[in-house]
C-alpha positions as CSV (number, residue, x, y, z in Angstrom):
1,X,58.8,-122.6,5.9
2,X,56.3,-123.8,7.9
3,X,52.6,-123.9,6.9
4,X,51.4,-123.0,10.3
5,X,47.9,-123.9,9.5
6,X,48.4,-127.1,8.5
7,X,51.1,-127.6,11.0
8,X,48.3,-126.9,13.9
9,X,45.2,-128.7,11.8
10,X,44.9,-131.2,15.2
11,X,46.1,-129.3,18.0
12,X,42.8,-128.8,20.6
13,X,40.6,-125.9,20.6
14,X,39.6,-123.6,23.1
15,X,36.4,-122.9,24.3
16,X,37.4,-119.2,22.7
17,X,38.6,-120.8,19.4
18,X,42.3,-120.3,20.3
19,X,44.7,-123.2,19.2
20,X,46.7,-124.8,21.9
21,X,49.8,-126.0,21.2
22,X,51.4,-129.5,22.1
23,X,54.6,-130.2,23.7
24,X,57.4,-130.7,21.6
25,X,57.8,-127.8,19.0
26,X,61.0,-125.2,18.7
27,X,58.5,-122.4,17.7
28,X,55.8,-122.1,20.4
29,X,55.8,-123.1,24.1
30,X,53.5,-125.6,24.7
31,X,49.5,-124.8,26.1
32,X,50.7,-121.3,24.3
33,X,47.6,-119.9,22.4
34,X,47.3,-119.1,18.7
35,X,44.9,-118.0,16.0
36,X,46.9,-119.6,12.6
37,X,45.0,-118.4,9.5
38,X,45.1,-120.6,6.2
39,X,48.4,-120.1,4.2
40,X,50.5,-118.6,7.7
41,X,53.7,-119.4,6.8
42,X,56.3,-119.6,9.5
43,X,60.6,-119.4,8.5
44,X,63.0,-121.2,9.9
45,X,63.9,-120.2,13.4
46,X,60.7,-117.7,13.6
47,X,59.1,-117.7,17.3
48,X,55.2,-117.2,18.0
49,X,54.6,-115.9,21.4
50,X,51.6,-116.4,23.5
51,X,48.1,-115.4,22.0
52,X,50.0,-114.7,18.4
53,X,47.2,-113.9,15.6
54,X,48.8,-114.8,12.0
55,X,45.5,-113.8,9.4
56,X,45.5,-116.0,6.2
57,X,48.7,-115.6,4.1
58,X,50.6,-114.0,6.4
59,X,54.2,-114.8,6.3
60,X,57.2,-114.0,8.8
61,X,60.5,-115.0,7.6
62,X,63.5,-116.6,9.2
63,X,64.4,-116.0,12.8
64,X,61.8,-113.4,13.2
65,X,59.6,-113.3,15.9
66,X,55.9,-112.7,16.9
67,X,55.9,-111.6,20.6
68,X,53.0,-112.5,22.9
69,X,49.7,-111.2,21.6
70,X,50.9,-109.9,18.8
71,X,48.8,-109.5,15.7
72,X,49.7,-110.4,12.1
73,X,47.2,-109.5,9.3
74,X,46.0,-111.0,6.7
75,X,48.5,-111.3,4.1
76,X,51.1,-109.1,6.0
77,X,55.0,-110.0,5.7
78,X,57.1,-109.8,8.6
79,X,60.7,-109.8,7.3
80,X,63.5,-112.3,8.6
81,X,65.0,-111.3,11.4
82,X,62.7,-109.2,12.5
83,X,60.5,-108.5,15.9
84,X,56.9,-107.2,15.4
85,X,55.9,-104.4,17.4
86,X,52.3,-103.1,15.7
87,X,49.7,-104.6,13.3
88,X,48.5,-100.9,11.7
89,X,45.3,-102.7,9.9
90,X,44.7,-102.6,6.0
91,X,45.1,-99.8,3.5
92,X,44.8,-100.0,-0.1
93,X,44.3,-103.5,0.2
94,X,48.2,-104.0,2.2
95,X,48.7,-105.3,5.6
96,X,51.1,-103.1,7.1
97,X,53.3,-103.6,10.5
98,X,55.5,-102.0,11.9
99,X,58.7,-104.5,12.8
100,X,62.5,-104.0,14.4
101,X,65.9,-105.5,13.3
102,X,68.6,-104.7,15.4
103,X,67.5,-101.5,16.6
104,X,66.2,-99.9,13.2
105,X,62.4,-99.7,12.2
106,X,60.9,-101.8,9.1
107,X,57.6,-101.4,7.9
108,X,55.9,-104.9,6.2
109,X,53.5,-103.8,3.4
110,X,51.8,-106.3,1.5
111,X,54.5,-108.7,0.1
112,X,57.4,-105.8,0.4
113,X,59.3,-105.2,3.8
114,X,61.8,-102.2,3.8
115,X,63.6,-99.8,6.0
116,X,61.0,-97.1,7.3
117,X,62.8,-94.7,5.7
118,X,62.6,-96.4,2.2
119,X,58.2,-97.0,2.9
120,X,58.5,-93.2,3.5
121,X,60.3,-92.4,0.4
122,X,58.0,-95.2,-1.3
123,X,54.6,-93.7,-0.4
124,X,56.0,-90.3,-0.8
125,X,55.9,-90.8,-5.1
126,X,52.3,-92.4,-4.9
127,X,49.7,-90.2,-3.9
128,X,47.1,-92.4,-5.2
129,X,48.1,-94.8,-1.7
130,X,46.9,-92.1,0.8
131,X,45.5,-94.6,3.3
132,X,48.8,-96.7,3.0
133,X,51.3,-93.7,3.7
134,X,48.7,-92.8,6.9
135,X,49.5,-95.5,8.2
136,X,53.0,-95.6,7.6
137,X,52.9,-91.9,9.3
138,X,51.6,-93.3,12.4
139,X,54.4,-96.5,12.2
140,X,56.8,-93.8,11.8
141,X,55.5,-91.5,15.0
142,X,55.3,-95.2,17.0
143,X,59.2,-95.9,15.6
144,X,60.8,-92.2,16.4
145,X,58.9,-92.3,20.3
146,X,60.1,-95.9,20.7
147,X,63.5,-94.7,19.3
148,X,64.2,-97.2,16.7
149,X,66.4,-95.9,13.9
């Protein structure tokens, strides 16, 4: 894993506060643009495209990847493997995206990432996590019109 903040701790700044990365690295093209909160972890493999947000604590996991201006909350989890389509924001004190593996929609909650279906099914037995299943709702209307499983 790499600690993206501390990876990027020299890179130059932008006049808009954007990072700009250097030549040389597997995981960004270089004079690409990036916001790295403290704690981003990057996994093995993982790609940041251009203008890529990761918030403070954010994680994504091996061989995923953060396409260009692309947003990754603070504390969110993007699972390994996995292509990030939409940052839905915070509810009940959980990041929650929306991601893709192969065709099928994952939703990143917090520290869990599961199958759509199975945040469906999760939310569905807690009643007391209304703003988290809203936006799993919307995830799930964004999934079914891009027609991810």
């Amino acid at each position: 894993m790499i600690d993206l903040f501390e990876a990027s701790k020299n890179w130059e700044t932008n006049d808009f506060g954007w990072k700009i990365a250097p030549t040389g690295l597997e995981w960004i093209a270089a004079g690409d643009w990036a916001k790295l909160g403290e704690g981003a972890k990057l996994g093995e493999g993982a790609k940041l495209g251009a203008r890529a947000k990761l918030g403070e604590g954010a994680t994504v996991g091996e061989g995923a990847t953060v396409g260009e201006g692309a947003t990754v909350g603070e504390g969110a989890t993007v699972g390994e493997g996995a292509s990030l389509i939409s940052f839905f924001g915070y509810a009940d004190g959980f990041a929650v995206v929306l991601a893709e593996i192969e065709g099928a929609a994952h939703i990143g909650g917090g520290c869990k990432f599961m199958t759509l279906a199975a945040a469906l099914e999760y939310v569905a037995k807690r009643d007391y996590r209304p703003d988290l299943a809203e936006r799993i709702g919307f995830a799930a209307a964004m999934a079914a019109r891009l027609g991810l499983k």
